[in-house]
C-alpha positions as CSV (number, residue, x, y, z in Angstrom):
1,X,164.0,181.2,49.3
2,X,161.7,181.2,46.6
3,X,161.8,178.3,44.2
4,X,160.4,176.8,41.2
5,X,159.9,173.2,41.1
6,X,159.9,172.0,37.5
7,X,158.3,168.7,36.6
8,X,155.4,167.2,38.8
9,X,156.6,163.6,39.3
10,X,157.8,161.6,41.7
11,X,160.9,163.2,42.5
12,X,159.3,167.2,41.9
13,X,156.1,166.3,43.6
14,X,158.1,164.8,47.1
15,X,160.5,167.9,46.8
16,X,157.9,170.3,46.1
17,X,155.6,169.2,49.0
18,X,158.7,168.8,51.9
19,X,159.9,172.1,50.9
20,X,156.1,173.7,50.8
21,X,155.6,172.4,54.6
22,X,158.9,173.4,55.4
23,X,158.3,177.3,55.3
24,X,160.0,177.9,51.5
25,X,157.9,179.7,48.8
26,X,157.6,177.2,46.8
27,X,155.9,177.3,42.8
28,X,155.1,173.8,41.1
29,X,155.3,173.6,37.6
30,X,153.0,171.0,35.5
31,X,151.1,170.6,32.4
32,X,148.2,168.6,30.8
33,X,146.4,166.2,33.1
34,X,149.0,166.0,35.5
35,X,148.1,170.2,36.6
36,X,144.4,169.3,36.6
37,X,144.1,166.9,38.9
38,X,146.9,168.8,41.3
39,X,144.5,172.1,41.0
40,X,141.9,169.4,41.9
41,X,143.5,167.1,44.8
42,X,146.4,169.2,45.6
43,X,149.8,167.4,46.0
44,X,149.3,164.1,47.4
45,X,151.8,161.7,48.9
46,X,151.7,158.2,49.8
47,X,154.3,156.8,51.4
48,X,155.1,153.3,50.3
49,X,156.1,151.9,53.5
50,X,153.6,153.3,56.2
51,X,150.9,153.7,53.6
52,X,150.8,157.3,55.3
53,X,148.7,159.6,53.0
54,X,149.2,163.7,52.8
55,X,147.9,166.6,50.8
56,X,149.6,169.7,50.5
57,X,148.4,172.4,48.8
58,X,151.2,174.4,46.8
59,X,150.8,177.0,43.7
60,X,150.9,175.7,40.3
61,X,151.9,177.7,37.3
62,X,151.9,176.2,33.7
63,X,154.9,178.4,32.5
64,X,158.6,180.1,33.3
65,X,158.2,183.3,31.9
66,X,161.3,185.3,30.3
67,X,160.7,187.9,33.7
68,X,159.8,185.2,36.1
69,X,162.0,185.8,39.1
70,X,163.2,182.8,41.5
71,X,166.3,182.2,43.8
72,X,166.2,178.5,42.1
73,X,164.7,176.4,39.7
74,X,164.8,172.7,41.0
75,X,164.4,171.0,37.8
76,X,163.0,167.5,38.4
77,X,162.1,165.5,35.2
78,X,163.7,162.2,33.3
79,X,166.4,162.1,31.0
80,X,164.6,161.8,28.0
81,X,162.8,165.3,28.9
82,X,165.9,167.5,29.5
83,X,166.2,168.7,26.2
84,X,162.5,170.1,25.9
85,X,162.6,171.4,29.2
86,X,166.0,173.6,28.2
87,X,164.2,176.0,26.1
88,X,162.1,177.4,28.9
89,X,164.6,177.4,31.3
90,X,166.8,179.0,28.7
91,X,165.0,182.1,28.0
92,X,164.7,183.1,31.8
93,X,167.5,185.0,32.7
94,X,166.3,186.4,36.1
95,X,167.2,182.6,38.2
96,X,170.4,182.7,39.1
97,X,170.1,178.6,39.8
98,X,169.3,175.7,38.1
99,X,169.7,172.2,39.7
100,X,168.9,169.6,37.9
101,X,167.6,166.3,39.9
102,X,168.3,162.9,38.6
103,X,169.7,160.7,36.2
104,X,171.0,163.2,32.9
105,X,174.8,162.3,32.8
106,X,174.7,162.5,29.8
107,X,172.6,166.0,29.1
108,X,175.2,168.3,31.1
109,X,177.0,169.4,28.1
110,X,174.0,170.6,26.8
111,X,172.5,171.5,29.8
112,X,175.7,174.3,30.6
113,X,175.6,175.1,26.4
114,X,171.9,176.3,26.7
115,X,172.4,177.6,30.1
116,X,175.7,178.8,30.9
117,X,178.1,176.9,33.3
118,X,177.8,178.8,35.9
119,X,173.9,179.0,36.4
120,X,173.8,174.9,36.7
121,X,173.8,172.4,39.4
122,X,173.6,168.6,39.7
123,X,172.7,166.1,41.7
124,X,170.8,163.0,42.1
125,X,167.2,162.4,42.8
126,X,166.4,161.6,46.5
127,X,163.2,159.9,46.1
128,X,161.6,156.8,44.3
129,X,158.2,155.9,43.4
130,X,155.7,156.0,40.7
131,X,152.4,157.6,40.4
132,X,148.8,156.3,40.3
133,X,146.0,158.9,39.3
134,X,146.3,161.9,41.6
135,X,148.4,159.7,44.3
136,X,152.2,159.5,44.0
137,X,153.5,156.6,45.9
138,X,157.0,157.2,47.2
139,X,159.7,155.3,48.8
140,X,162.2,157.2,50.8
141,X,164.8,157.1,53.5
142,X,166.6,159.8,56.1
143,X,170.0,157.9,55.5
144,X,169.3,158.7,51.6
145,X,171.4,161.7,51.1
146,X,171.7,164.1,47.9
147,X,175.4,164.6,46.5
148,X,174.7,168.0,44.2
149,X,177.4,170.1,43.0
150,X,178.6,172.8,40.9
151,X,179.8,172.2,37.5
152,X,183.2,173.8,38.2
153,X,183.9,171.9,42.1
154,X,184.0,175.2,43.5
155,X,181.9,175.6,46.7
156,X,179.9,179.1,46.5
157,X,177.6,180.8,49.2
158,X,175.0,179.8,47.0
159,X,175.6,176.1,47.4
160,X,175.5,176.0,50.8
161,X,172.2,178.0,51.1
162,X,170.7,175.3,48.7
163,X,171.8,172.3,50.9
164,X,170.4,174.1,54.1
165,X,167.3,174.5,52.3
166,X,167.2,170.5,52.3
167,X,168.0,170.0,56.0
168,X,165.6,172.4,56.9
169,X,163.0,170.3,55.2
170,X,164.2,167.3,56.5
171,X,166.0,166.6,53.7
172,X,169.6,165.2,54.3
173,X,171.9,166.6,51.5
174,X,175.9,167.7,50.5
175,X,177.8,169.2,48.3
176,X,180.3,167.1,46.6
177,X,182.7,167.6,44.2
178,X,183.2,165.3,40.8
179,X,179.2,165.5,41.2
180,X,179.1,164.3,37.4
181,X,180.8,161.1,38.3
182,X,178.4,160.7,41.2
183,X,175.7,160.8,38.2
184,X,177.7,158.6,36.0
185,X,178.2,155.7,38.5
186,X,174.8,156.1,39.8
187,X,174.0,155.6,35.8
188,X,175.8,152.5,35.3
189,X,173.5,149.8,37.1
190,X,170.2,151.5,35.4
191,X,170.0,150.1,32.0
192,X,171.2,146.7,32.8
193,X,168.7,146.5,35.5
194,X,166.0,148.2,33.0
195,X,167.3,145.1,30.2
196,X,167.1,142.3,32.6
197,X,163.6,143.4,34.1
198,X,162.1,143.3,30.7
199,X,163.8,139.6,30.1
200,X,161.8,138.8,33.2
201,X,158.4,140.1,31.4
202,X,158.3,143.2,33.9
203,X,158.4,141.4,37.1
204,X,160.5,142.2,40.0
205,X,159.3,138.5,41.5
206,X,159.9,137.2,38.1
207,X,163.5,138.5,38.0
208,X,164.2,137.1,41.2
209,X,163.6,133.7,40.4
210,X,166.3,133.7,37.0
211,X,169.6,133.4,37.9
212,X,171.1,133.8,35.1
213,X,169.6,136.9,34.4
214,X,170.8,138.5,37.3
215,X,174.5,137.4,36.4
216,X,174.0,138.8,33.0
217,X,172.7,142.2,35.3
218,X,175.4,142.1,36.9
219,X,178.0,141.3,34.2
220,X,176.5,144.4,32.2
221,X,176.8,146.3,35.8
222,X,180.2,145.6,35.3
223,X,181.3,146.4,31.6
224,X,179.8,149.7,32.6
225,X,182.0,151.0,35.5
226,X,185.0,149.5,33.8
227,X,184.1,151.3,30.8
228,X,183.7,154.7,33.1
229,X,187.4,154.0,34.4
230,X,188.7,153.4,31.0
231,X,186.9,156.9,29.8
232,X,188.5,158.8,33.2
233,X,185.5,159.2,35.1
234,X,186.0,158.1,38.9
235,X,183.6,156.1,40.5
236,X,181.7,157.9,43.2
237,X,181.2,157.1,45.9
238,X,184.7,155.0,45.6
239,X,182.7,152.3,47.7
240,X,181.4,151.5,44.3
241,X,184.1,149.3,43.1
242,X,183.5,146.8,45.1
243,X,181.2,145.5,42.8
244,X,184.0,144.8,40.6
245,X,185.7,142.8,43.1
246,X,183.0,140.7,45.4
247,X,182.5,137.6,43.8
248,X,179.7,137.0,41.6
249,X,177.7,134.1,44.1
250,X,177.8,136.9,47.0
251,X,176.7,139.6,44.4
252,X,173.5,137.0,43.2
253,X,172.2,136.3,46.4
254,X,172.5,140.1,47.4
255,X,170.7,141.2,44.1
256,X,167.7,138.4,44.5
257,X,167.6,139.5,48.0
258,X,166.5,143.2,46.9
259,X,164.4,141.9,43.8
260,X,162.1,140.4,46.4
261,X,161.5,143.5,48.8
262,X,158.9,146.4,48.5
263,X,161.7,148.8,47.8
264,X,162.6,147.2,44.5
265,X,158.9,146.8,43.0
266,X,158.0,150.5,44.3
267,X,161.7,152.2,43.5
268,X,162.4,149.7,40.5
269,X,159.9,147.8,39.2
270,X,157.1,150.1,38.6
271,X,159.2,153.6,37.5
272,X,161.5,151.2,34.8
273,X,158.1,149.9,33.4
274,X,156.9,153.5,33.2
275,X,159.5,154.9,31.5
276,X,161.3,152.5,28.4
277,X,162.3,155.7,26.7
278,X,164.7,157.3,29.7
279,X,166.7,153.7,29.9
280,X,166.7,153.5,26.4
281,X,168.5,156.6,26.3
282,X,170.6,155.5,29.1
283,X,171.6,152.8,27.4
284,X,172.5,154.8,24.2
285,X,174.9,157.2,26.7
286,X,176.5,153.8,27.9
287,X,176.8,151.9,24.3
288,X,178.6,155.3,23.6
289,X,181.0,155.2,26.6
290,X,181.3,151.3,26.1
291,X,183.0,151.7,22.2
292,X,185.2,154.4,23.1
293,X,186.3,152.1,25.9
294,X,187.0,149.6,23.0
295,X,186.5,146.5,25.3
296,X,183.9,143.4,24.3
297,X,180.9,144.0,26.1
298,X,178.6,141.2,25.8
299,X,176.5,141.0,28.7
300,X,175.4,145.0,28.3
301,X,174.8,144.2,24.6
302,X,172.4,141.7,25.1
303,X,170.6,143.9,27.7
304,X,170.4,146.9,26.0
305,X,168.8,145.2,23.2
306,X,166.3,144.2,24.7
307,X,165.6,148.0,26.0
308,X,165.7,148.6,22.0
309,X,162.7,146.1,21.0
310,X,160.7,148.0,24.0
311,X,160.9,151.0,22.6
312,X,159.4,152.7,19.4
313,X,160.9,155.7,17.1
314,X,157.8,157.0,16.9
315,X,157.4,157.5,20.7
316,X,158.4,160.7,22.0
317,X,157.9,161.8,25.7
318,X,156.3,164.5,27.0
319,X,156.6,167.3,29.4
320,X,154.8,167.2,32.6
């Protein structure tokens, strides 16, 4: 299969370099400083927990031209980037397949207007991390699966040549159906997390140690997937509402339990700091879902306020 891997971060550089050793022809797209140093060092790969290092060297292109020919375009970049990514991937009518990693709930419509429904996929990002210079440190697990799906539910050949693609790169992955509800549940904890961690001044440790901000986490955790129920969207997996329903000591000591481990100041900590503009816009898709709901949510306006005051209107992200 040959594929295009747009977007050189965490999630593109991980997928990129698994699917590179795993036999696929494999393209990686990147701009700026971020293509310099991978024409310099290559893609590199540290991961987290072993402190294992790799360097795989995969071609780089700047562009998707008009004629450009792939079997898919694995589209991995934030939120906050969809919509100056869609241009590019708009004018290229030769790829078949677009599947778009991560957390865009709210960018499908626009996504399957600039695209056309049938050309798009979702699913969620399987990797976490941040980068550092040339490095990308990432934090990943085998029992982390990807959900991805069509926009219409309907299994197609295509769908399941993609997810073998994964497995043969030792990727676990499968195709789901309501995969936009898989996005929008997966959504729901993000900006309350991203609001508390800035009350805490950043700090994973710092967060673990205020209990009250991690009820107020959780409380805005809350208003969010009973605002998705009120707006029709299931939650996936159904496991999910739970949350709704363990009491709120049990949830505390779980959450301070996580705010203290490597997972949450590599997976969390550092990618939230990094990027105040994609929970920002998060929490404008949720503010959104939260009035039509027409419930008080007081917990998730206090947090999301505080994603407001970390954020400027004269900051706009960039492509890379």
């Amino acid at each position: 299969m040959k594929i295009l891997v747009l977007g050189a971060g965490v999630i593109g550089s991980f997928n990129a370099a698994r699917l590179k050793e795993s036999g696929q022809d494999v393209r990686l797209l990147a701009r700026g400083r971020r293509l310099e140093e991978l024409r310099e060092h290559g893609v590199v790969l540290e991961d987290s927990q072993t402190g294992w290092r790799t360097t795989t060297q995969i071609l780089l292109v700047d562009r998707l031209g008009p004629e450009d020919e792939y079997d898919l375009v694995l589209v991995a970049v934030r939120c906050d980037q969809v919509s100056s990514a869609l241009p590019m991937l708009a004018q290229n009518r030769c790829t078949p397949s677009v599947l778009f990693l991560g957390n865009h709930p709210g960018s499908i419509e626009e996504m399957a207007r600039a695209l056309g429904r049938e050309r798009v996929l979702l699913g969620l990002g399987n990797a976490g991390g941040y980068r550092e210079g040339h490095v990308v440190h990432f934090i990943w697990s085998r029992r982390l699966t990807v959900p991805f799906g069509e926009l219409d539910n309907t299994p197609k050949p295509r769908t399941e040549a993609i997810a073998q693609m994964f497995r043969s790169a030792g990727l676990p992955a499968r195709v789901v159906k309501n995969v936009d509800a898989y996005l929008w549940t997966h959504a729901a904890g993000l900006p309350a997390f991203a609001g508390a961690l800035f009350m805490a001044g950043g700090a994973m440790k710092g967060l673990s140690q205020r209990t009250d901000l991690l009820k107020l986490l959780l409380r805005g955790y809350r208003e969010a997937l009973r605002a998705l129920r009120a707006n029709g969207v299931p939650l996936r997996p159904a496991a999910t509402r739970l949350v709704e329903w363990i009491p709120m000591p049990i949830l505390v000591f779980c959450a301070r339990l996580f705010c203290k481990s490597k997972a949450a100041v590599v997976g969390g900590e550092r990618p939230v700091n990094a990027a105040p503009q994609e929970m920002k816009q998060l929490a404008d898709e949720f503010r959104a879902i939260l009035c039509r709901a027409g419930f008080p949510s007081p917990a998730s306006d206090a947090l999301f306020a505080e994603e407001d005051a970390r954020t400027s209107a004269n900051t706009f992200p960039r492509l890379q």
